[in-house]
NUPA-883422 format. One line per 10 residues: number of its first residue (from 1); their letters; for each residue x, y, z of C-alpha. Coordinates in nm, 2 decimals. Each point is the difference from the previous one (the first is absolute). Layout:
// residues N
NUM> A> X,Y,Z; ...
END
This chain:
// residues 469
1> XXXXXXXXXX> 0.00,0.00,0.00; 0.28,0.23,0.09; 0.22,-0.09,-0.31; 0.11,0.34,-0.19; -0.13,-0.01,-0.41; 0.38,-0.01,-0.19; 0.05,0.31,-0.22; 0.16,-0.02,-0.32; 0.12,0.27,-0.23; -0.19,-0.06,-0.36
11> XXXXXXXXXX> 0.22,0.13,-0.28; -0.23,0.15,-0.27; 0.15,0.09,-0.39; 0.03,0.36,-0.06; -0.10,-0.05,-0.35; -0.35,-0.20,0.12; -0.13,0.32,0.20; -0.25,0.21,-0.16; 0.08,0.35,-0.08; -0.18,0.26,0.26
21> XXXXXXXXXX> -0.22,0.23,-0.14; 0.00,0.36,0.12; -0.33,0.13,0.05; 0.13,0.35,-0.01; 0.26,-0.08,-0.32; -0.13,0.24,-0.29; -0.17,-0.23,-0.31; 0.11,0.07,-0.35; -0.26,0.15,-0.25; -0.26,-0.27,-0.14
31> XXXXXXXXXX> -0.01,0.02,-0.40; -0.28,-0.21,-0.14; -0.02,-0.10,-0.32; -0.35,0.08,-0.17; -0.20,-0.30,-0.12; -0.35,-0.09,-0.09; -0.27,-0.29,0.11; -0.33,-0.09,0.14; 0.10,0.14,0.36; 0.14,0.29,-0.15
41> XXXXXXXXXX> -0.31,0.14,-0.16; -0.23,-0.12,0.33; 0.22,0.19,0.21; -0.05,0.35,-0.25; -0.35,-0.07,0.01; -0.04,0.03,0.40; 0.27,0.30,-0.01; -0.20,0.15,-0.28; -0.33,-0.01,0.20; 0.14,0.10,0.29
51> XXXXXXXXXX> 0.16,0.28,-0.15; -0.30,0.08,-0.17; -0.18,0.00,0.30; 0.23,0.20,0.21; 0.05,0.29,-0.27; -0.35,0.01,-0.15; -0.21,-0.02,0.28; 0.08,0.32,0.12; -0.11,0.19,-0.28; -0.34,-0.08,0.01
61> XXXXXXXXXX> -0.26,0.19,0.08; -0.34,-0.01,0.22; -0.22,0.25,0.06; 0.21,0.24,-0.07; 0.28,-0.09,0.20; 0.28,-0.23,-0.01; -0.13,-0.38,0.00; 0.27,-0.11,0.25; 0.07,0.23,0.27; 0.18,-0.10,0.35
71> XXXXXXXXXX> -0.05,0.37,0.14; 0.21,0.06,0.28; -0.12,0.35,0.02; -0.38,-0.10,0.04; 0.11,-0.35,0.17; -0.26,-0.19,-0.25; 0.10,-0.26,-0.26; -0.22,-0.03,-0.30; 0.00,-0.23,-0.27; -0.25,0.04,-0.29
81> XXXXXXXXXX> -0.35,0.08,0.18; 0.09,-0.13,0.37; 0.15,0.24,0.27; 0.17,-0.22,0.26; 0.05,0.23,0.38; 0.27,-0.03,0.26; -0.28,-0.23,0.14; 0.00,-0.22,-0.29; 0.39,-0.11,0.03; -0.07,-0.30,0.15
91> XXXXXXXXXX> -0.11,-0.12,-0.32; 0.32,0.07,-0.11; 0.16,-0.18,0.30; -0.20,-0.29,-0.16; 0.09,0.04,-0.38; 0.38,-0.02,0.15; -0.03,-0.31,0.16; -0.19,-0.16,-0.28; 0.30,0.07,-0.22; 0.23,-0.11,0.21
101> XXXXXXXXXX> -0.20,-0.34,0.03; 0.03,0.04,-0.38; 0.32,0.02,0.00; 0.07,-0.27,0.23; -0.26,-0.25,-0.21; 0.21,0.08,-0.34; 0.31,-0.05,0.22; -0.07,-0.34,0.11; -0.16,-0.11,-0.35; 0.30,0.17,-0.23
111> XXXXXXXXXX> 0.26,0.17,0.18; 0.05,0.32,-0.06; -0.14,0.08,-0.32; -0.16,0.30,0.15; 0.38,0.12,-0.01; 0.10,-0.08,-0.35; -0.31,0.08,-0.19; -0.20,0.28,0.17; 0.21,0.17,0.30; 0.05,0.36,-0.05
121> XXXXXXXXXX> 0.40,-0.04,0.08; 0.02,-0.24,-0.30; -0.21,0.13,-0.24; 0.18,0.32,0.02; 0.34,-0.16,0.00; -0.13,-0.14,-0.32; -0.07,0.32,-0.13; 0.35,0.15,0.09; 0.16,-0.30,-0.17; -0.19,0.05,-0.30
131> XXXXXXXXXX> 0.09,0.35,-0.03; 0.38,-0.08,0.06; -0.03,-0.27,-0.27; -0.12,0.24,-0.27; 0.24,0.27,0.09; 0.30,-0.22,0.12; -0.01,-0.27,-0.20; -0.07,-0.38,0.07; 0.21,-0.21,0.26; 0.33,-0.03,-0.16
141> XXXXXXXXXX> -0.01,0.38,-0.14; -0.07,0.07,0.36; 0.25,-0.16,0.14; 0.25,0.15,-0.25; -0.11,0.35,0.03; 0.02,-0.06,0.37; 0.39,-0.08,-0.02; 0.10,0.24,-0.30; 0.13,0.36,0.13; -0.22,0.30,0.06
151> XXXXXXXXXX> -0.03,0.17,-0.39; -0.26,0.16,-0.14; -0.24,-0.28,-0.13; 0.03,-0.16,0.35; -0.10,0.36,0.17; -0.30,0.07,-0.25; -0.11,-0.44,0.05; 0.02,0.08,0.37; -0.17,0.38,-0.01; -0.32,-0.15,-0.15
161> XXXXXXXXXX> -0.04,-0.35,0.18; 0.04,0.21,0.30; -0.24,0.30,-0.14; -0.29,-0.25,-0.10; 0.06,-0.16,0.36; -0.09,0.32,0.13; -0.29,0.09,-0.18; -0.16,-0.35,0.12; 0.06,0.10,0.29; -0.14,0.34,0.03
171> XXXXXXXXXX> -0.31,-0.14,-0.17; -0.01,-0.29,0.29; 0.03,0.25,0.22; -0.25,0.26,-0.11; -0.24,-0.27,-0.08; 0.01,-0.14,0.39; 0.02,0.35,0.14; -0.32,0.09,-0.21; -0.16,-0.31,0.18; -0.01,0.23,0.30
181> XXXXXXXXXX> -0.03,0.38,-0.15; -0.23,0.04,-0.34; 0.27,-0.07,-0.26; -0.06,0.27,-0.23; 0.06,0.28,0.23; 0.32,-0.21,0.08; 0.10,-0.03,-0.28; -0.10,0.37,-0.13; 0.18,0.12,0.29; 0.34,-0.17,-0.05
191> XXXXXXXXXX> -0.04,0.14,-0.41; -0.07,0.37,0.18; 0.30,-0.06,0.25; -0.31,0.07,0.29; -0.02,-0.36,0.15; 0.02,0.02,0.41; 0.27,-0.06,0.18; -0.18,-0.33,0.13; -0.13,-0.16,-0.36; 0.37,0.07,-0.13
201> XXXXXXXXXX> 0.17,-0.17,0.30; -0.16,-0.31,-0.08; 0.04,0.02,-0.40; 0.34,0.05,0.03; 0.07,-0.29,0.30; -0.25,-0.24,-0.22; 0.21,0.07,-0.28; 0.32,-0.07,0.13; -0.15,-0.34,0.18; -0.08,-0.09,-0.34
211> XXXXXXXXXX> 0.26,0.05,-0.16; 0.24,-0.14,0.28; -0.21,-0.25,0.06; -0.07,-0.10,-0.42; 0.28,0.12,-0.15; 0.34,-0.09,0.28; -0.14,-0.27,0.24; -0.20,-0.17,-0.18; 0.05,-0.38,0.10; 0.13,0.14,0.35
221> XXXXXXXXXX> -0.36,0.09,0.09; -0.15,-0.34,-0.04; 0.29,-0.17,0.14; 0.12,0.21,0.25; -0.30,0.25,0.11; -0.34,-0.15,-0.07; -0.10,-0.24,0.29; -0.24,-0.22,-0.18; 0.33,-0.15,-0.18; 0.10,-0.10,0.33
231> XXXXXXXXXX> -0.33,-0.16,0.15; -0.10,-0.16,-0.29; 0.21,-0.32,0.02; -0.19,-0.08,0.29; -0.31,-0.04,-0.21; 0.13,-0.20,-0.24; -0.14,-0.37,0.02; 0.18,-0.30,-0.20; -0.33,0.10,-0.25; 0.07,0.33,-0.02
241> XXXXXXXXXX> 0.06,0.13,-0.38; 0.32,0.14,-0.05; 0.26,0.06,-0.30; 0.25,-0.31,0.09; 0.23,-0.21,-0.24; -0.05,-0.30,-0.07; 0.34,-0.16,0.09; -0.09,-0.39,-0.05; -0.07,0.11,-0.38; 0.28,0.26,-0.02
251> XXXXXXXXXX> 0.30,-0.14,0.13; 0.30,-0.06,-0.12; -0.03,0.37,-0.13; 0.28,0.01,-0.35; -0.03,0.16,-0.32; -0.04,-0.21,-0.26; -0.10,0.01,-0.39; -0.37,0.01,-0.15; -0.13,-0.33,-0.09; 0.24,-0.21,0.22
261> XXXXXXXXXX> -0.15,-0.22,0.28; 0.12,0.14,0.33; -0.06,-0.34,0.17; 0.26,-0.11,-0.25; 0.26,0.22,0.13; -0.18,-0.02,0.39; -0.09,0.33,-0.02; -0.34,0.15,0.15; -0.21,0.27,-0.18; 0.19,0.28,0.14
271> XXXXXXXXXX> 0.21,0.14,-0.25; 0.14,0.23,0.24; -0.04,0.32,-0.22; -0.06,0.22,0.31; -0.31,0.19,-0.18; -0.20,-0.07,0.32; 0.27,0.16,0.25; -0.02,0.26,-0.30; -0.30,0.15,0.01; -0.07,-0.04,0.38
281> XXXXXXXXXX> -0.12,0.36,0.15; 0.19,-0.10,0.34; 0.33,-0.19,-0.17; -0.07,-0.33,0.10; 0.06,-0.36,-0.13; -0.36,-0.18,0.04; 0.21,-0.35,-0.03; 0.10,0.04,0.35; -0.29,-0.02,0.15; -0.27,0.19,0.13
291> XXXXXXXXXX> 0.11,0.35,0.13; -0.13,0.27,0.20; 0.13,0.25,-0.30; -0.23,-0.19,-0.23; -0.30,0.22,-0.08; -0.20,-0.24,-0.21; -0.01,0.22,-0.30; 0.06,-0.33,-0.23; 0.28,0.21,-0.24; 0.20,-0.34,0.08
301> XXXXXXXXXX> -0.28,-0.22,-0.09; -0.05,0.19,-0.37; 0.39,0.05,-0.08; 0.01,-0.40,0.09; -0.27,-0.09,-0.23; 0.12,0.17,-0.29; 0.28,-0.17,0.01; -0.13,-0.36,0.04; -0.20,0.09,-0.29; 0.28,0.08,-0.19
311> XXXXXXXXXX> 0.20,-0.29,0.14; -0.36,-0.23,-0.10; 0.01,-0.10,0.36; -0.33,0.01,0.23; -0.09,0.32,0.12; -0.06,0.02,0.40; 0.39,-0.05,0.13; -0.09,0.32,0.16; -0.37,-0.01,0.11; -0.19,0.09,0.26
321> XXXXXXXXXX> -0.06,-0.27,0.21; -0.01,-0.16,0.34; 0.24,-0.18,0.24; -0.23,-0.30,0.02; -0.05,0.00,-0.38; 0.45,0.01,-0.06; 0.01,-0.31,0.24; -0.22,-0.21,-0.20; -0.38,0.07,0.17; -0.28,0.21,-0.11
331> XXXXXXXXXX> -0.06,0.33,0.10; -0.31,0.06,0.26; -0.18,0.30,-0.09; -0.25,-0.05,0.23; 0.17,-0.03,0.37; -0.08,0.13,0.38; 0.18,0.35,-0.01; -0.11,0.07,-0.31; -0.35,-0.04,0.01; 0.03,0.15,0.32
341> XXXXXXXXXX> 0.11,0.33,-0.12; -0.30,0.00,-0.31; -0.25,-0.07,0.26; 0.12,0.33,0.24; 0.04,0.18,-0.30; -0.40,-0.12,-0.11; -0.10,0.09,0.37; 0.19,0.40,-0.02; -0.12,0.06,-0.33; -0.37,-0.10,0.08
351> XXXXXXXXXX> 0.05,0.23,0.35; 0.16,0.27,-0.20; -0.27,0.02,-0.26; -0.26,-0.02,0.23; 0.17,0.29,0.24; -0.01,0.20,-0.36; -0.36,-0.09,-0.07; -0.14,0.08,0.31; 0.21,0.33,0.03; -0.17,0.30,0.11
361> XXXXXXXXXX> -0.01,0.25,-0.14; -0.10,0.28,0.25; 0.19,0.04,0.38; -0.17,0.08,0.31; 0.16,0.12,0.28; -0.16,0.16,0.32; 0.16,0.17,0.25; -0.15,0.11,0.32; 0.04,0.35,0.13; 0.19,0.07,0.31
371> XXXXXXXXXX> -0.34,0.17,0.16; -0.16,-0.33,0.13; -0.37,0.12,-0.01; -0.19,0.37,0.05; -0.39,0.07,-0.04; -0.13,0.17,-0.28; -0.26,0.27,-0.06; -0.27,-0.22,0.02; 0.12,-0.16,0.34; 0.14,-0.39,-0.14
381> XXXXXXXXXX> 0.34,-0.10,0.08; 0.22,0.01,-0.36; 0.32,-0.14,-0.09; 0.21,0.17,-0.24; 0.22,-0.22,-0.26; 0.24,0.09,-0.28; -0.02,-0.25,-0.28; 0.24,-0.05,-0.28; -0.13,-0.14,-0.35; 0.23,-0.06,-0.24
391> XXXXXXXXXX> -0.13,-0.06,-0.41; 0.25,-0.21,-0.11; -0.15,-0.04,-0.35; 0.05,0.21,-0.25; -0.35,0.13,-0.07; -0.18,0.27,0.22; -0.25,-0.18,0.21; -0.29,0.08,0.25; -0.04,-0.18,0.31; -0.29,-0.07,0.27
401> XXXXXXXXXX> 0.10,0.00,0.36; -0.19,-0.19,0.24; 0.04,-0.13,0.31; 0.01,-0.42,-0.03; -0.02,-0.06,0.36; -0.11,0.27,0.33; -0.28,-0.06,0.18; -0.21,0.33,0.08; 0.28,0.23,-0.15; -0.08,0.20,-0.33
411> XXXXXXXXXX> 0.27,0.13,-0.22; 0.01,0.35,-0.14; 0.20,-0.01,-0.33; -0.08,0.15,-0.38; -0.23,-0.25,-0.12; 0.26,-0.04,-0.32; 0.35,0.09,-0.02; 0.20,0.08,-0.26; 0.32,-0.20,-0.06; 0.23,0.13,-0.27
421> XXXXXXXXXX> 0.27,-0.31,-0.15; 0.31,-0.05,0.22; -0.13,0.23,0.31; 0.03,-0.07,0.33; -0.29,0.20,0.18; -0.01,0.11,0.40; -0.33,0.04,0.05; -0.11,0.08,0.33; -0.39,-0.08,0.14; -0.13,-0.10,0.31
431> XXXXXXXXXX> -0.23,-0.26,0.18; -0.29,0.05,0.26; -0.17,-0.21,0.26; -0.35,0.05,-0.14; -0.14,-0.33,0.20; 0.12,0.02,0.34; -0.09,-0.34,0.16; 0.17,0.08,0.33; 0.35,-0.20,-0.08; 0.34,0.17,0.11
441> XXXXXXXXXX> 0.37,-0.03,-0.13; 0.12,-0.07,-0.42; -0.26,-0.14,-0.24; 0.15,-0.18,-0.33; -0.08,0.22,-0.30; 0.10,-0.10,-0.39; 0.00,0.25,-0.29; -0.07,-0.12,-0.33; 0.07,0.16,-0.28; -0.11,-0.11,-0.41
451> XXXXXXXXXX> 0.01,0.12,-0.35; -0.28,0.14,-0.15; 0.10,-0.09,-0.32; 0.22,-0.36,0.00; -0.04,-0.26,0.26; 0.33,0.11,0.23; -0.08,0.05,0.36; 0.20,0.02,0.34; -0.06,0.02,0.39; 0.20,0.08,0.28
461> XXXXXXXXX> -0.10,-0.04,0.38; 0.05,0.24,0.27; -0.19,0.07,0.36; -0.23,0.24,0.12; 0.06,0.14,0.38; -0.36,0.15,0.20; 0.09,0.09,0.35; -0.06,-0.23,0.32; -0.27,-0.02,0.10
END
């Protein structure tokens, strides 16, 4: 029991360790090569709608105003014909949260396709590599115009890759900023040299993150920066969907002539041309696995295809597929976590849309005044109250107040009142015991309030005070 546990020394080879990565060393510039495929025009159709949608939108028009309007100055948010109130943001707690369960369903079922096809990070580094392609060049011109010495073609290649980058990026940046103020004063104002100190701020700090962000970092921000690149292994399941190589099928990687059998020469598929590590975004070599730099844009999976095709080799070397499925098995589509995540996401949307349905569309507020009671000219006790109404449509509207609940207590109020769109209304009336049946202390009162024209209606409680008796 007592006997001590001999220690040895264990000589490892030099040459066997594995070099350390510094996580602070600075990366060398990514040059992809352009290319074309299936993937390829998928992923410009979701960055063409979303672009689309984030640059059109704004410019359309309702009622006379701008269609969608996050107005910080009014604190209201409308979109089309609905005005959403400070009091309306926990709908927008819930839209979050069902897009992150989204996010977390897509996650589980393909990776992180969310990142390669339709994130705002990559679709914009897209766009700055497209522009450095036509004005720089494709990969190897790059590369050489990167190592030649500063001259004059290299200064006017630079001046307008780095001139269209910035007009991007003021657009970006004018567009989200107009989000928040109406966009054509904005963007009157910055033509006039008259924008506010405020609205220019944020222009100019959204244009440099997008250009920083777009234009120098690029692969840093997904790797390095975005924490949903570094959760997301931990959703993966061995059924997951994810870009992988098929190493069973690939291996022995060699080059080898068209038309000979690479069993022949015990050769895999792999022909080891490098176009996949090529035209990576984030400069990685898909054959070594799965990797958290790995975006799931599929450039690998096209580049590889085109050249089996040329090669007359199956396509798919480079596929999206599961774990399970590259050991031999089928992959489940249907399995616990991720049926568990469609049925949450079922549940939220169904509570979301009925939170929007039933919606109202009028506030009532009541707030007792500081007097507790006095007696009025015709001798009753009365209570005064200050309501608050708030139209948060955007048509005028006429209301009814009433009182819902109050025994023996009668309300003096207009009989209508006039509501105009977006006002908030303090309108003070009062309450008197009319029916005294003797009882002392608070009685439970309840205003009600409803549209004369539309069904929208709200009610707010309160008490009324009489003296001791």
């Amino acid at each position: 029991m007592s006997e001590t546990i001999p220690v040895r020394q264990v000589e490892v080879d030099p040459t066997s360790r594995p070099a350390a990565t510094s996580l602070y060393a600075s990366s060398a510039p990514i040059h992809t090569r352009s290319f074309t495929g299936r993937f390829r025009n998928l992923r410009r159709l979701g960055a063409g709608l979303l672009c689309l949608l984030f640059f059109g939108t704004l410019w359309l028009d309702w009622d006379g105003r701008q269609a969608v309007l996050w107005s910080l100055e009014d604190s209201k948010f409308y979109i089309f014909g609905a005005t959403f109130w400070p009091q309306d943001f926990i709908l927008l707690s819930g839209l979050l949260i069902i897009c992150a369960f989204g996010l977390f369903f897509i996650t589980v079922f393909a990776g992180r396709v969310w990142c390669g096809y339709t994130c705002p990070q990559s679709v914009w580094t897209w766009m700055f590599m497209w522009v450095e392609q036509r004005t720089q060049g494709d990969r190897n011109q790059r590369i050489k115009l990167a190592a030649a010495p500063w001259g004059a073609e290299k200064v006017a290649r630079n001046v307008a890759k780095h001139g269209l980058w910035l007009a991007i990026s003021l657009a970006t940046a004018v567009t989200f900023v107009g989000y928040f103020t109406p966009v054509r004063e904005l963007a009157m104002n910055l033509l006039t040299l008259e924008v506010g100190g405020v609205a220019l701020f944020w222009v100019v700090f959204f244009t440099a993150a997008t250009y920083i962000n777009a234009g120098w970092m690029r692969e840093q921000v997904c790797i390095h920066m975005c924490p949903y690149s570094r959760f997301q292994s931990v959703m993966f399941d061995k059924d997951t969907l994810v870009i992988s190589y098929d190493t069973a099928r690939g291996e022995s990687r060699g080059a080898r002539k068209k038309g000979v059998d690479p069993k022949s020469q015990g050769l895999g598929d792999c022909i080891d041309c490098t176009l996949c590590v090529q035209v990576c975004p984030t400069g990685i070599d898909i054959r070594d696995g799965l990797q958290i730099a790995c975006i799931g844009c599929a450039a690998c999976v096209d580049a590889c295809d085109s050249v089996m095709e040329k090669m007359g080799y199956a396509k798919g070397l480079v596929r999206y597929s599961s774990e399970r499925e590259l050991e031999g098995g089928t992959t489940h589509l249907l399995r616990p976590r991720l049926v568990g995540y469609a049925a949450a996401l079922v549940i939220m949307i169904g509570a979301f849309a009925w939170l929007l349905a039933t919606r109202s569309e009028v506030s009532l507020d009541v707030i007792k005044d500081r007097g507790m009671f006095r007696e009025n000219a015709a001798g009753q006790i009365e209570n005064i109250y200050n309501l608050k109404l708030i139209n948060k449509t955007q048509q005028d509207l006429r209301y009814r107040l009433e009182l819902a609940e109050g025994e023996g207590l009668e309300l003096e109020a207009p009989a209508l009142i006039r509501v105009e769109a977006g006002e908030i209304l303090d309108l003070p009336v009062s309450v008197a015991l009319v029916d005294d049946d003797g009882r002392s202390g608070p009685r439970e009162l309840v205003f009600r309030i409803r549209a004369v024209e539309g069904d929208a209606q709200a009610s707010a409680s309160s008490t009324f005070v009489s003296p001791r008796r």
